[in-house]
C-alpha positions as CSV (number, residue, x, y, z in Angstrom):
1,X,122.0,6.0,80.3
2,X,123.1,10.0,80.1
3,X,121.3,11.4,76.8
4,X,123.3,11.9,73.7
5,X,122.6,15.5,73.6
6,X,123.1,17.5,77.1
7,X,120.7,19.0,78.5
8,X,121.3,22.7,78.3
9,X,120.5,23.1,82.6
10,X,123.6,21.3,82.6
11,X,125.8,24.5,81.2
12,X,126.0,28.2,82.0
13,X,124.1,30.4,80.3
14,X,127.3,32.7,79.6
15,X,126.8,34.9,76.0
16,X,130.4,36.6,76.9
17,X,132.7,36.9,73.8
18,X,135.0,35.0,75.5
19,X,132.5,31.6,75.6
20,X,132.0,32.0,72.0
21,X,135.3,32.5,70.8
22,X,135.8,29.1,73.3
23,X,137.5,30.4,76.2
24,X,137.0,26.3,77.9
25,X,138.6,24.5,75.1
26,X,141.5,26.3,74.9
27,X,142.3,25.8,78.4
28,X,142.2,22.1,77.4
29,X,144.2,22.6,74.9
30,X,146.9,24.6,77.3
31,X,146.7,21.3,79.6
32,X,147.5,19.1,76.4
33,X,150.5,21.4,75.3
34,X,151.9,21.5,78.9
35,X,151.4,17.5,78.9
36,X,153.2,17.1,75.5
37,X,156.1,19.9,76.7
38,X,157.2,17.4,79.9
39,X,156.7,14.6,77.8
40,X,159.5,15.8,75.4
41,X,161.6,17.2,78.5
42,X,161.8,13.8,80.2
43,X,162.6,12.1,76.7
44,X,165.3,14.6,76.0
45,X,167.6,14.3,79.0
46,X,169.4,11.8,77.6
47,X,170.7,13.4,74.8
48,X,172.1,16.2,76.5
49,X,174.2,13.4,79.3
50,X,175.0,11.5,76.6
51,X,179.2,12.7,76.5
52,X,178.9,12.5,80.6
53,X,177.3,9.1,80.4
54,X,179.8,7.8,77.9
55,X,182.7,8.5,79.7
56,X,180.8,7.3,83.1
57,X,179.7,3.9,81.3
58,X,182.1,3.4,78.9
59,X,179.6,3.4,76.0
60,X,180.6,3.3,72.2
61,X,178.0,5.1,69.8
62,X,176.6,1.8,69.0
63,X,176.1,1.7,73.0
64,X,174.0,5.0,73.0
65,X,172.2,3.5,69.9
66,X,171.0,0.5,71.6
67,X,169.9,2.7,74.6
68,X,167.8,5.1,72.2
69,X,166.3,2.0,70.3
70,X,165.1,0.5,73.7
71,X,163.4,3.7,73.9
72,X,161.7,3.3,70.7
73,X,161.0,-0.1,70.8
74,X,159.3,0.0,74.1
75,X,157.3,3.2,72.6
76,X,156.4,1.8,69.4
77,X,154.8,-1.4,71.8
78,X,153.7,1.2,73.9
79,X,151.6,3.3,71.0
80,X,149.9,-0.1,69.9
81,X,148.7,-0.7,73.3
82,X,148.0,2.9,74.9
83,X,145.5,4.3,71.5
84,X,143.7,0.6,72.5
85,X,143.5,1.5,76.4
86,X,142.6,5.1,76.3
87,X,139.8,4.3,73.5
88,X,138.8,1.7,76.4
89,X,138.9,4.2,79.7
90,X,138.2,7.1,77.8
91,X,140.7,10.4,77.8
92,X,140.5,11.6,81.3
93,X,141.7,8.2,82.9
94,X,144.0,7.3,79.9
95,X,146.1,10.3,79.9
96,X,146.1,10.6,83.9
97,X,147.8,7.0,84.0
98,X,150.2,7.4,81.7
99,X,151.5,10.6,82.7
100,X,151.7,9.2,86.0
101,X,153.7,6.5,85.5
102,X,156.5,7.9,83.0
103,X,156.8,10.6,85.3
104,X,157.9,7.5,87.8
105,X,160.1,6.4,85.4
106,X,161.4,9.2,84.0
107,X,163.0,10.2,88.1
108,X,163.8,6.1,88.0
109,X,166.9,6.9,85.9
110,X,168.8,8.2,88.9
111,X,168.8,5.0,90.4
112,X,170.3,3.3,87.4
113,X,174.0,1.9,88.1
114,X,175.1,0.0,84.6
115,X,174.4,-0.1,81.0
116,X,171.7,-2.8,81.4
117,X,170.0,-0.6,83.7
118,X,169.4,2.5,81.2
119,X,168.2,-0.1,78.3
120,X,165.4,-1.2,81.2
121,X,164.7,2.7,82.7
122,X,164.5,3.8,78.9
123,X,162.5,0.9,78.1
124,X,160.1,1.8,81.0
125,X,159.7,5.4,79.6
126,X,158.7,4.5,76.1
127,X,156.6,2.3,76.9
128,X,154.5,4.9,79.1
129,X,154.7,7.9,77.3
130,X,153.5,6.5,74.6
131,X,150.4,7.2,75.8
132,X,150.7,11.0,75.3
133,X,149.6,11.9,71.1
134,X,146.8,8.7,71.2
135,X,145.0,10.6,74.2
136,X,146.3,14.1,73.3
137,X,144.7,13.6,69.6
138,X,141.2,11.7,71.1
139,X,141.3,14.8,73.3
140,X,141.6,17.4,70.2
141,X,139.1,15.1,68.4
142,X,136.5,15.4,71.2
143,X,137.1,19.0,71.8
144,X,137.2,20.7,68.9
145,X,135.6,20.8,65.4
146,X,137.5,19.5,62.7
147,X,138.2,22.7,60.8
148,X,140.4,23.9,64.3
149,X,141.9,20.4,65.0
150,X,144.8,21.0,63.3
151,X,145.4,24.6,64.5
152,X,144.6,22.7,68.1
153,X,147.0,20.0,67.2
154,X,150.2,22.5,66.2
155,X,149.5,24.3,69.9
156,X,149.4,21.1,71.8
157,X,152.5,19.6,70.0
158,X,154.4,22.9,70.2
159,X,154.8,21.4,73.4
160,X,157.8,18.9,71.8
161,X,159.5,22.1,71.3
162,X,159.1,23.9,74.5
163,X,160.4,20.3,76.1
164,X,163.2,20.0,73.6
165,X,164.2,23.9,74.6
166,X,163.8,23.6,77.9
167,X,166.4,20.7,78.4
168,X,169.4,22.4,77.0
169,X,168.7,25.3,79.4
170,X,167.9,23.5,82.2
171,X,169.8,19.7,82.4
172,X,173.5,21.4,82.1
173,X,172.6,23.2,84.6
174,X,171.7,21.2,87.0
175,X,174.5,18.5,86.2
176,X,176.8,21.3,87.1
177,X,175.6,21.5,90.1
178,X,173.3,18.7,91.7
179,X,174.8,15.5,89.7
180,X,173.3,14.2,86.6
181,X,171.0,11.4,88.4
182,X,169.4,14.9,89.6
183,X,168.6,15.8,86.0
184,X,165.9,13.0,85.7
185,X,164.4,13.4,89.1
186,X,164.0,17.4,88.9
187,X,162.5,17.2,85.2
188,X,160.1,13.6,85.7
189,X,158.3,15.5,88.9
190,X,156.9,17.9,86.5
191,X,154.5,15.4,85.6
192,X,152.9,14.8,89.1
193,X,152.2,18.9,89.2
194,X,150.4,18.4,85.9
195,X,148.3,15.8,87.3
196,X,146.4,18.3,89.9
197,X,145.4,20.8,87.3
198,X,144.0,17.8,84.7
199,X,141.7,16.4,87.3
200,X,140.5,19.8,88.2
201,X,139.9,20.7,84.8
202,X,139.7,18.3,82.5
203,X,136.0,16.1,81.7
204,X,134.7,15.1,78.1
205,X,131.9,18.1,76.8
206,X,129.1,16.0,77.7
207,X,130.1,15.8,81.2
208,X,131.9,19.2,81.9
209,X,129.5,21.9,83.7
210,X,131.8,24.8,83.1
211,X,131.0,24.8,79.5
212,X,128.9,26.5,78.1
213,X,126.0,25.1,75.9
214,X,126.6,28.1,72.8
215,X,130.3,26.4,73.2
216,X,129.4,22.6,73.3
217,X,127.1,23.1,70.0
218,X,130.5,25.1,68.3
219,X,132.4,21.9,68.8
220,X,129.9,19.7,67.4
221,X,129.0,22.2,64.4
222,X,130.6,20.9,61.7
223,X,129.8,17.3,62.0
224,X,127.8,15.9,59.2
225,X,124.3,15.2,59.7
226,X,124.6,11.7,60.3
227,X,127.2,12.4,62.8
228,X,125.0,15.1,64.7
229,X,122.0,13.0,65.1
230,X,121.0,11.7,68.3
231,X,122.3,8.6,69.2
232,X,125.4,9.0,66.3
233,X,129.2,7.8,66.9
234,X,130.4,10.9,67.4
235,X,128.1,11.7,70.5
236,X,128.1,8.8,71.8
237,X,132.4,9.3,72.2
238,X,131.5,11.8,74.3
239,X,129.6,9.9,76.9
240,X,132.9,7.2,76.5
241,X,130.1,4.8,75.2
242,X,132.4,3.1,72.4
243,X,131.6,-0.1,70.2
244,X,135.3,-1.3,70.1
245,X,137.0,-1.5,66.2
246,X,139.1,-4.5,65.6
247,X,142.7,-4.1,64.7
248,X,142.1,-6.4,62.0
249,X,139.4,-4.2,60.7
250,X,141.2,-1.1,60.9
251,X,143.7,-2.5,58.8
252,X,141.9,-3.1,55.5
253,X,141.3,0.1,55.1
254,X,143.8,1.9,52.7
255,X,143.4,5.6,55.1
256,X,144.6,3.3,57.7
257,X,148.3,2.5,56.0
258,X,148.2,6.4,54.4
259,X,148.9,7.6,58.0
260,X,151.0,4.3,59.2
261,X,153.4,4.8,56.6
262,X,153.4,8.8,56.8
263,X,154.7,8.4,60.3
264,X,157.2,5.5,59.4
265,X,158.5,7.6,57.3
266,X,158.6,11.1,58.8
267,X,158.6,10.3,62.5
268,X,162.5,8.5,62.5
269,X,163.3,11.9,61.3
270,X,162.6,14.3,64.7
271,X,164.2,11.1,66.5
272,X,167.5,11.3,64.8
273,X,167.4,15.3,65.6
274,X,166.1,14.3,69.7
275,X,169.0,12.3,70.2
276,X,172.0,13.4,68.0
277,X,171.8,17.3,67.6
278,X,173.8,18.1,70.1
279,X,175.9,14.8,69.4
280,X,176.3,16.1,65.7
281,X,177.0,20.0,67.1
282,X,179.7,18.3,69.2
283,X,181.4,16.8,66.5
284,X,181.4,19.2,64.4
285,X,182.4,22.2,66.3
286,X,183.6,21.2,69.9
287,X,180.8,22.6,71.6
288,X,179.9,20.8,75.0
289,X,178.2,21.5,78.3
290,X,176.3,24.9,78.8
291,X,177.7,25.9,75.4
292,X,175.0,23.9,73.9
293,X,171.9,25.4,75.4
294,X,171.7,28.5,72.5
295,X,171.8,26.3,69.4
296,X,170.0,23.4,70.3
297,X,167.0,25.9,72.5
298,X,167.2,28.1,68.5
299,X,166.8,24.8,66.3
300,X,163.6,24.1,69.0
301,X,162.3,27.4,69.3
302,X,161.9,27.7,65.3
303,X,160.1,24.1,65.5
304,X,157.3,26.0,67.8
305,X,157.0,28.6,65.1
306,X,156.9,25.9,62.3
307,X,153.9,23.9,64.6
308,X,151.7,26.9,65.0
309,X,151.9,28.3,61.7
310,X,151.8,24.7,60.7
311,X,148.2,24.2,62.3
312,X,147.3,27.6,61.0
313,X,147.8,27.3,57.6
314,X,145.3,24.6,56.5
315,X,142.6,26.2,59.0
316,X,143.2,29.5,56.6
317,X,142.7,27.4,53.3
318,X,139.6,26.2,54.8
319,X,138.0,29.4,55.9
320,X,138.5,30.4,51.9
321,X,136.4,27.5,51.2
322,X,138.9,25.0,50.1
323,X,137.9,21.4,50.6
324,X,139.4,19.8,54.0
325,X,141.6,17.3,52.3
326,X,142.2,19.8,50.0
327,X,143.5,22.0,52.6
328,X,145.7,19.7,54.9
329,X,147.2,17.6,51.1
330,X,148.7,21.1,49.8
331,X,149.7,22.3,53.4
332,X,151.6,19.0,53.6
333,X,153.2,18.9,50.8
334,X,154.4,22.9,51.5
335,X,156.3,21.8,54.1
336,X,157.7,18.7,52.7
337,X,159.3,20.8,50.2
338,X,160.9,23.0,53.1
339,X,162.5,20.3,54.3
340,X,164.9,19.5,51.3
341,X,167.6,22.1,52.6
342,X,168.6,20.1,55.4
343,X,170.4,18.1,52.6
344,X,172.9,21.2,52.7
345,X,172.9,21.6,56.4
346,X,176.6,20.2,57.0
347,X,177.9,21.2,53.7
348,X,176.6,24.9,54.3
349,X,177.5,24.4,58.2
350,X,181.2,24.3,57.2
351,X,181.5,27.6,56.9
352,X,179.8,28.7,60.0
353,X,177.6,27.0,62.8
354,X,174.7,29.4,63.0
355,X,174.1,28.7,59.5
356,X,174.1,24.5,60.3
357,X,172.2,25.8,63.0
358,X,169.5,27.6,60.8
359,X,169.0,25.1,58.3
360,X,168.2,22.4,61.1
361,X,165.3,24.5,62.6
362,X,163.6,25.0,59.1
363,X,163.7,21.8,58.7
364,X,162.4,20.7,62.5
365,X,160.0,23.4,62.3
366,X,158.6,22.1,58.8
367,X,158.7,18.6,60.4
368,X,155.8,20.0,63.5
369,X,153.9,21.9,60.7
370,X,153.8,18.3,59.1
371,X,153.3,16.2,62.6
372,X,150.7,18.9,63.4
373,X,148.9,17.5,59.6
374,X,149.8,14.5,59.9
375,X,148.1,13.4,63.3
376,X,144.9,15.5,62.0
377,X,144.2,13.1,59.2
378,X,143.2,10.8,61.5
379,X,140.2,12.8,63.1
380,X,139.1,13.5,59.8
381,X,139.6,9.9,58.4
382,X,137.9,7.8,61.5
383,X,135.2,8.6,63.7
384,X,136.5,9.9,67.2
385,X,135.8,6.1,68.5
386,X,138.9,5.0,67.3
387,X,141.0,8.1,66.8
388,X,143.5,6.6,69.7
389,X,144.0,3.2,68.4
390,X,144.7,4.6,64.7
391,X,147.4,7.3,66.1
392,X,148.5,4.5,68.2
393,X,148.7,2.2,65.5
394,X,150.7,5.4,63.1
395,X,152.8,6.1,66.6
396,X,154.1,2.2,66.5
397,X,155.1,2.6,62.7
398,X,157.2,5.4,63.5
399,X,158.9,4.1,66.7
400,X,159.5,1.2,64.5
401,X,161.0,3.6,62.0
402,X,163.1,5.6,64.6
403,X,164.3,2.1,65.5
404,X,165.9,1.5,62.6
405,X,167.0,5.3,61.9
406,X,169.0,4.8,65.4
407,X,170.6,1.4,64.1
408,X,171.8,2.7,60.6
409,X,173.0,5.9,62.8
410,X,175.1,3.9,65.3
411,X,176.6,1.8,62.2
412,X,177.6,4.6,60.4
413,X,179.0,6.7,63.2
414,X,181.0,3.8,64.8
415,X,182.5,3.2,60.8
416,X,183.0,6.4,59.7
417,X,184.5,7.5,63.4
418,X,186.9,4.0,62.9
419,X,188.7,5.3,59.6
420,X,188.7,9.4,60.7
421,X,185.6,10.8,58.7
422,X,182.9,11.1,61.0
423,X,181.4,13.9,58.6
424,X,180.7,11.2,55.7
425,X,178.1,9.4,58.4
426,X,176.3,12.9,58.8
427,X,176.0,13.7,55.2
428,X,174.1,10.5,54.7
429,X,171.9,10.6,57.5
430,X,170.7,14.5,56.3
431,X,170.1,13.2,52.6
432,X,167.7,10.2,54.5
433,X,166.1,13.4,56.3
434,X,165.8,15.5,53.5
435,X,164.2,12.9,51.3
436,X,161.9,11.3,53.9
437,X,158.6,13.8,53.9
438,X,158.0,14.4,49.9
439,X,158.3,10.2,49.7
440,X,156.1,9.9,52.6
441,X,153.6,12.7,51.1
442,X,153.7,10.6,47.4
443,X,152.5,7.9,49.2
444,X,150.0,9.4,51.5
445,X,148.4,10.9,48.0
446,X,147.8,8.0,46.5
447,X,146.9,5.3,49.3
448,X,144.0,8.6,50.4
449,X,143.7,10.6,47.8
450,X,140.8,13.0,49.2
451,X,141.2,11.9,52.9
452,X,137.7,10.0,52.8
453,X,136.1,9.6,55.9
454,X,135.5,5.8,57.4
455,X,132.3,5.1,59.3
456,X,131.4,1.8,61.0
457,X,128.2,0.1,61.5
């Protein structure tokens, strides 16, 4: 059996700024964004063929609603059962396989022929990228000390953003002039590039020579003393020797439903903008095509700005001593409140686009300052044993949620679009997103008031 604690032969002997400030986590950390920026790419085509494929397949909005829910659905499946497998195999295998294999289906949409087809190729992708946040967050967990996991977390899941702006200027694009079946093969062989660098680079601390031994004690510094002994849970992750948590068990613990229903709640919300932005800018203001790449790539761009500064923020209350929970509650609840404009966004919108436009991104980017948060609590909640099966567990609750946001969308837009007033469908569903995050932080507050840690025997 490998000791707990490396031995120190095992690691450079490097003193250089650059070890200490943690030059090798952040290259992890660049391999987790890049990861979570073609997981939102592939995801995102859709959206942006969605007039194309309606005309192609006949679909009616309730059509393109079913499509998105067999997305989520197969995601929200997919979350329960990828936290369980990558706490199993451990983070290196875990993420490998299911990058691999929603790359494979992401490219499989260009063989699709019908309707029924894109309900099983969607199904396929959410099913295997839900495997991205569990390992992406048991990866933060493993590398990084808590009081940088969040900061770690808003880099990595910038990532959604960069995917998100990327589409717009890429996929019309290319439809113009490859096809769109070429849209979905060109974007889902990202994936299999991505899969050289993470086996050169990637290994858990305990098992990775490039690091350096000043670096792997920084990781583990702010553990608690229990947690740093030999022999502890937390070091043992390390070595991928982990005493599997029952679901069952998981579930009595109150922490457990604070983040469930936080991403319920909050996660159907950066669905409905994924797949009906541009629908919404198109039926508003007539925009189409290549016109769409500007707003759509601004409303994304803010988001990366919100994520970062969203990580930031409760690393800052901490380094002026504030307690952790203290630090991530108050951060959270600061961007819940910037959310509430959004209620305006169509209203204000009316008079001009870029001002719709504006609105939206404040509210997207207060949504990744809050995913950035949101998926942090877990680390400091649950030992890193089961970090993946509790964000897998969260990530099902908010599929489940997005299912049901894409329902109540495609009902209202078919209605409202039946007796002329397709705007009356839009104000609703911005009031549901304004709402959604202060709600979602009331109940966080009072299922975890003070974000206490689990452990298990």
């Amino acid at each position: 059996m490998p000791e707990m604690i490396p031995n120190s032969a095992v690691y450079s002997n490097s003193d250089s700024i650059s070890e200490k400030v943690g030059k090798y986590r952040w290259t992890i950390c660049s391999l987790l964004f890049f990861a979570t920026t073609i997981n939102y790419l592939d995801r995102s085509v859709i959206s942006l063929l969605k007039n194309d494929l309606e005309i192609k397949f006949n679909w009616t909005e309730s059509d393109y609603s079913d499509i998105v829910i067999a997305f989520q659905f197969s995601y929200a499946i997919g979350m329960l059962i990828a936290g369980r497998f990558i706490d199993k195999v451990g983070t290196k295998i875990g993420y490998a396989v299911a990058l691999a294999l929603w790359s494979f289906a992401s490219m499989g949409h260009a063989l699709v022929k019908s309707t029924v087809g894109f309900l099983i190729a969607r199904s396929a992708l959410g099913i295997s990228e839900a495997g991205n946040f569990p390992a992406a967050i048991k990866t933060t967990a493993e590398w990084f000390p808590k009081k940088e996991r969040a900061f770690a977390t808003g880099i990595f899941n910038s990532g959604a953003n960069i995917g998100a702006i990327l589409a717009p200027l890429t996929v019309p694009f290319i439809v113009v002039n490859w096809g769109w079946q070429e849209a979905f093969i060109f974007t889902g062989a990202f994936g299999l590039i991505w899969l050289i660098f993470w086996f050169i680079y990637y290994e858990i601390p305990a098992k990775q020579k490039r690091l350096s031994k000043k670096e792997f004690d920084y990781i583990h510094s702010d553990l608690d003393e229990a947690e740093n002994a030999p022999g502890s849970s937390e070091l043992n992750t390390d070595i991928e020797i982990n005493k599997r948590v029952p679901w069952i068990k998981l579930l009595k613990y109150n922490q457990t439903w604070a983040f469930i229903m936080g991403k319920f709640l909050t996660d159907p919300i950066w669905w409905f903008y994924l797949f009906w932005l541009p629908a919404f800018l198109t039926a508003q203001y007539g925009i189409e095509g290549t016109e769409m790449a500007l707003p759509v790539a601004l409303v994304y761009t803010m988001s990366t700005v919100g994520s970062i500064w969203g990580g930031w923020l409760p690393m800052y209350f901490i380094k002026k001593g504030w307690p952790v929970f203290r630090a991530r509650k108050i951060s959270m609840l600061i961007y819940a409140l910037l959310v509430l404009p959004v209620v305006f966004a169509q209203y204000l919108g009316a008079m001009n686009m870029w001002l719709a436009v504006i609105i939206i991104g404040i509210a997207t980017s207060a949504h990744q300052a809050w995913s950035a948060n949101i998926f942090t609590t877990v680390s400091d909640m649950f030992p890193k044993k089961t970090v993946a099966s509790v964000t897998g567990m969260g990530g099902m609750a908010g599929a489940l949620g997005g299912i049901l946001i894409a329902f109540l969308a495609g009902k209202l837009f078919d209605h409202f679009k039946s007796i002329g007033n397709l705007d009356a469908g839009y104000y609703i569903m911005f009031i549901i997103c304004g709402c959604a995050y202060l709600l979602a932080w009331v109940l966080m507050h009072f299922l975890a008031p003070r974000l206490k840690r689990i452990d298990f025997e």
